[in-house]
C-alpha positions, 0 to 999 in steps of 0.5 A: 189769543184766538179767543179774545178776537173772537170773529168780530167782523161777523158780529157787524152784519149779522142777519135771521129769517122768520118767514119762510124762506125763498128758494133761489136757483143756484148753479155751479160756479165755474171760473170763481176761486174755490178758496183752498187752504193753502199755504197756511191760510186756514179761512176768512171772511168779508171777500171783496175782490177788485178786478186787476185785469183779465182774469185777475182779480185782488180778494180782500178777506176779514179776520183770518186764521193763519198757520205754518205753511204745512198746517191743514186744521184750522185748530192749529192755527198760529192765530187769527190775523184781522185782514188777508188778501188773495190774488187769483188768476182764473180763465173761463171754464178753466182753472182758478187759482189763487194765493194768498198774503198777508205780513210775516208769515214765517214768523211767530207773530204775523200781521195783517196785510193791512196793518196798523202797526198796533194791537189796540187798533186794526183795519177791516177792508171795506169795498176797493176800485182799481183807477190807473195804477193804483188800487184805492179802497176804504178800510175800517178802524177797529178797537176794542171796547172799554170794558169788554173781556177778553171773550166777549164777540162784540167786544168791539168799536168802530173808529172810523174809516181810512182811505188807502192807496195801493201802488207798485202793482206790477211788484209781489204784494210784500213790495206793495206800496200802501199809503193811508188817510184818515177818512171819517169818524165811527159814526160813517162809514165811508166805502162799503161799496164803490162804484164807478158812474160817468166821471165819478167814484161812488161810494156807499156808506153807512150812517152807524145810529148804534146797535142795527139801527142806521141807513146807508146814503151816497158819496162821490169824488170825480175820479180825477181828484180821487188821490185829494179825496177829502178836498172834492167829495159830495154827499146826495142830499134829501133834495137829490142834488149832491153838496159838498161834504164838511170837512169832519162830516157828521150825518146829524148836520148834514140832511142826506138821502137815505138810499136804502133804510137799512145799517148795512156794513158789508155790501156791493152795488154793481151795474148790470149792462145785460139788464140795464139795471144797478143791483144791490146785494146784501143780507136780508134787513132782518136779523140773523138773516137766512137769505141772500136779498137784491135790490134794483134800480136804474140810477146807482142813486135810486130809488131801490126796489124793496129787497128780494130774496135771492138765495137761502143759506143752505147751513142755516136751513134746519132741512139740510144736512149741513145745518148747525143751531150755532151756524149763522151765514153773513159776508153776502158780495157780487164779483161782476167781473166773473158773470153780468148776465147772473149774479156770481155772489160769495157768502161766508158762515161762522158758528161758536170757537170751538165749533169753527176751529173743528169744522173745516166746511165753515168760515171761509168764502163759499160761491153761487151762482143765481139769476138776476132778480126781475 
């Protein structure tokens, strides 16, 4: 079962560098999860985090491996679940801890936290934002692609996106109420990064032209209208004024700004009050990236700087100790809510089957630390 899901999330953002590399300088990071394995969770991917108050912070991981509750090596998994969450609790310079959820542990089939109640379509959580109380966040439609066996990693289609609500917050996850609306079809996708700005939600979103090749615009819903999403949201034209958006919204009638010419399906906008600047993180626009790249602006709607190197991954460094010709490094986020006067980043590597069942040191969210770019 473990090999016909062969970790397609990663296959999205894959990204490689054939320039030299550039050196950021990393610190330790104090008061961010360190993501043991516990409890039967035996790693993820994609590692958006939504700030649920102080201290608190809600992770929103990709496929998964799950175990009994004893199980310690990823090789005996009961099986990969597409989506996972984690809930921490961490206290600056102290410790941070976190726990995990996901449906039906304890039994022989467990599911998803997000769960399509389907084999032949999931979700993969994109970016997330707390308003009242509620967390609402953007989720992908995943299926598997005609034709494609069992082993094929991009044995996969992007369906579209889904427009989740999350209440009952003061409740145990398993008591979490999850209300879902189709979104947009597989050619947007909607919410790969949210932000808040003024009276507005944010929403980054790819416009997919197939394989890598497509470029991200800007959509926004005054937070007010957030939970009638799809009657009220607007799209950032060529003209840079906002229009509304079509009820089946399809990029090729509409003309939007392209805010950055880059397909990028995993990334993260967050404002920087210490240096007054928006920043973008995301992989590097080259393919099998080996680098971490920021973009900066003084508008959340640009113009972004060209991207800069930021942070190498030291696994796909053939110097370093820890380098796999197999291992590739992808899932690049910020968690604001941990530092704004540096850039508290996650990343998550991935290598063949065989090779991240046995090696525990991979596939699952590892932190830096690095300064914000100038």
């Amino acid at each position: 079962m473990i090999a016909g899901l062969t970790f397609a999330l990663c296959t999205l953002c894959l990204a490689a560098l054939h320039a030299p590399l550039c050196r950021a300088q990393e610190n330790s990071v104090q008061n961010l999860p360190s993501f043991p394995y516990a409890g039967g969770w035996l790693g993820a991917d994609d590692a958006y985090s939504i700030p649920l108050g102080a201290h608190k912070s809600l992770w929103l991981f990709g496929d998964t491996f799950v175990g009994n509750p004893d199980t310690a090596e990823r090789s005996k998994a009961t099986t990969m679940i597409h989506n996972s969450i984690g809930i921490s609790t961490c206290v600056a310079d102290g410790p941070c801890p976190i726990d995990y959820y996901w449906r039906d542990p304890l039994s022989a089939r467990p599911r998803a936290f997000f769960d399509t109640g389907r084999d032949d379509l999931w979700y993969w959580p994109l970016d997330g934002v707390r308003q009242g109380n509620a967390v609402y966040l953007s989720l992908l439609m995943v299926r598997p692609r005609a034709g494609a066996g069992p082993d094929d990693p991009f044995g996969f289609e992007i369906a579209g996106t889904t427009w989740a609500r999350v209440s009952n917050l003061a409740a145990p996850p398993a008591q979490w109420h999850i209300a879902t609306l189709p979104l947009t079809d597989g050619n947007l996708w909607a919410g790969v990064s949210f932000v808040r700005d003024g009276k507005f939600l944010l929403l980054y979103s790819q416009v997919n032209q197939g394989g890598r090749n497509g470029y991200m615009i800007v959509l926004r819903v005054p937070v007010g209208k957030i939970d009638d999403l799809a009657a009220h949201w607007e799209y950032y034209g060529s003209d840079r004024k906002w229009r509304p958006l079509p009820p089946h919204p399809d990029p090729q009638h509409m003309d939007p700004l392209h805010v950055i010419d880059q397909a990028i399906s995993e990334m993260t906008v967050r404002y920087h009050a210490a240096a007054r600047e928006w920043v973008a993180i995301s992989p590097g626009p080259e393919s099998f990236s080996r680098r971490i790249v920021a973009r900066v602006a003084h508008s959340p709607v640009g113009p972004w700087s060209p991207p800069a190197a930021i942070f190498q991954f030291p696994e796909m460094n053939p110097q370093n100790p820890l380098y796999d010709k197999d291992t590739f490094c992808y899932a690049t986020k910020e968690h604001i809510e941990f530092g704004d006067s540096k850039l508290v980043l996650t990343y998550a590597c991935n290598s063949s089957l065989a090779k991240t069942l046995k090696n525990m040191q991979i596939y699952r969210p590892r932190g830096v630390v690095v300064n914000l770019p100038k």
